[in-house]
N, C-alpha and C positions, 0 to 999 in steps of 0.2 A: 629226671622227670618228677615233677611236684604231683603227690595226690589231686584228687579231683576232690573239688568241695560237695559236701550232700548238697541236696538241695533244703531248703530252710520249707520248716509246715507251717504255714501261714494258721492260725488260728481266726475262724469266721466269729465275730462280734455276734452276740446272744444274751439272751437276756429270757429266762428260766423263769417263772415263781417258784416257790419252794412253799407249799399249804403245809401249815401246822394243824395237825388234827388231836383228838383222842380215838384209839383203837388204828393204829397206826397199819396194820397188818388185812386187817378187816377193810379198809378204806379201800387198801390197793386192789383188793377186788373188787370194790364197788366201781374202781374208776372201770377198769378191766372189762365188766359188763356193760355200763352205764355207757362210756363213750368208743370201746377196744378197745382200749388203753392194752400197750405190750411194754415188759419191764425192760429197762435198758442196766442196770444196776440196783443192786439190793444190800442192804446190810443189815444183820438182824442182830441185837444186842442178846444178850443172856436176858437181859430184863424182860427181854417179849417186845424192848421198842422196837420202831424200824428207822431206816433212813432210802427211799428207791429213787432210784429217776424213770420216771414214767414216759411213754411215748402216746402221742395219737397220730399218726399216719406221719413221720415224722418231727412232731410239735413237741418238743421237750417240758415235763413240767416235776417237778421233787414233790416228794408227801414225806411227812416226818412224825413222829410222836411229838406233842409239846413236850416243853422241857422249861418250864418256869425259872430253873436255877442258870437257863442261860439267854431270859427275856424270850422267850419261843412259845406264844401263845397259839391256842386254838380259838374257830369264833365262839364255841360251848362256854370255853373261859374268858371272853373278851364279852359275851352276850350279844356279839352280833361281829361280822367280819370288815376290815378295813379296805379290801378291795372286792374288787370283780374282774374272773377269767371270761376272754371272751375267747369264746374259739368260734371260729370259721371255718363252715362246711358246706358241700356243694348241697345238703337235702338237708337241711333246719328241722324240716316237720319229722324226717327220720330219726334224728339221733335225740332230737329234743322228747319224743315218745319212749326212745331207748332208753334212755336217761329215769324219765320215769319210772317206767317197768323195773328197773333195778333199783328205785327206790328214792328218788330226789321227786321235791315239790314244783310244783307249777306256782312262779311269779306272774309271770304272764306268758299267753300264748305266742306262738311264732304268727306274726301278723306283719305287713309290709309299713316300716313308719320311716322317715329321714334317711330315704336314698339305701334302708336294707329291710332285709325279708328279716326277722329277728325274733327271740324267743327271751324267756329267762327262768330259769330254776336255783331251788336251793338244795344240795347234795345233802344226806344225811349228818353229815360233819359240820355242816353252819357254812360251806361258801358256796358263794352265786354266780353261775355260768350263765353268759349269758351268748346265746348257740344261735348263729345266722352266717348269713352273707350279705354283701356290694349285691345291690340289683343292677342290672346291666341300663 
């Protein structure tokens, strides 16, 4: 009789950002507060950098120290940042005040424009969330 084959683990296609900040350690609390963010992995160099993956209600996202010597800027050192995270939430007005409270800027209010209820801020670190839903 032949062994039985494992079964094979499909790996689900994902696609992560990975924010380059300054104060790499300090961030991850900001997300922590700012959105619940819960750590899903962490590494912390001798240096004091960090590297974590971050969760929001399952939404995967990495925070890293820059690291110039391997092209890994922050927007502090870019002077302004190359994308925008949006996350999507059932209460916009909730977490877009949470957000605040812990310390990021209002871009604009959570107001209903092009088919979503929608918000935008700028986290301490230089990047811009921009915190909504799909209107039904």
């Amino acid at each position: 009789m032949s062994p039985q084959a494992e079964p094979t683990q499909i790996t689900k296609t994902s696609i992560a950002p990975m924010l380059s900040v300054r104060r790499g350690a300090e961030a991850i609390e900001f997300y922590k507060a700012a959105f619940g963010a819960t750590e899903r992995f962490r590494l912390d160099a001798d240096s004091g950098a960090v590297v974590a993956e971050l969760s929001v209600e399952g939404a995967g996202f990495w925070v890293t120290d820059e690291s110039p010597e391997h092209y890994n800027y922050s927007p502090e050192t870019l002077g302004g940042g190359t994308v925008r995270i949006v996350l999507v939430v059932e209460d916009p007005h909730a977490v877009l005040d949470k957000a605040v409270a812990a310390g990021a800027t209002i871009i604009w209010p959570v107001t209903d424009q092009h088919g979503w209820r929608l918000g935008r801020v700028v986290d301490p670190y230089g990047h811009h969330w921009e915190i909504g839903k799909p209107l039904a």
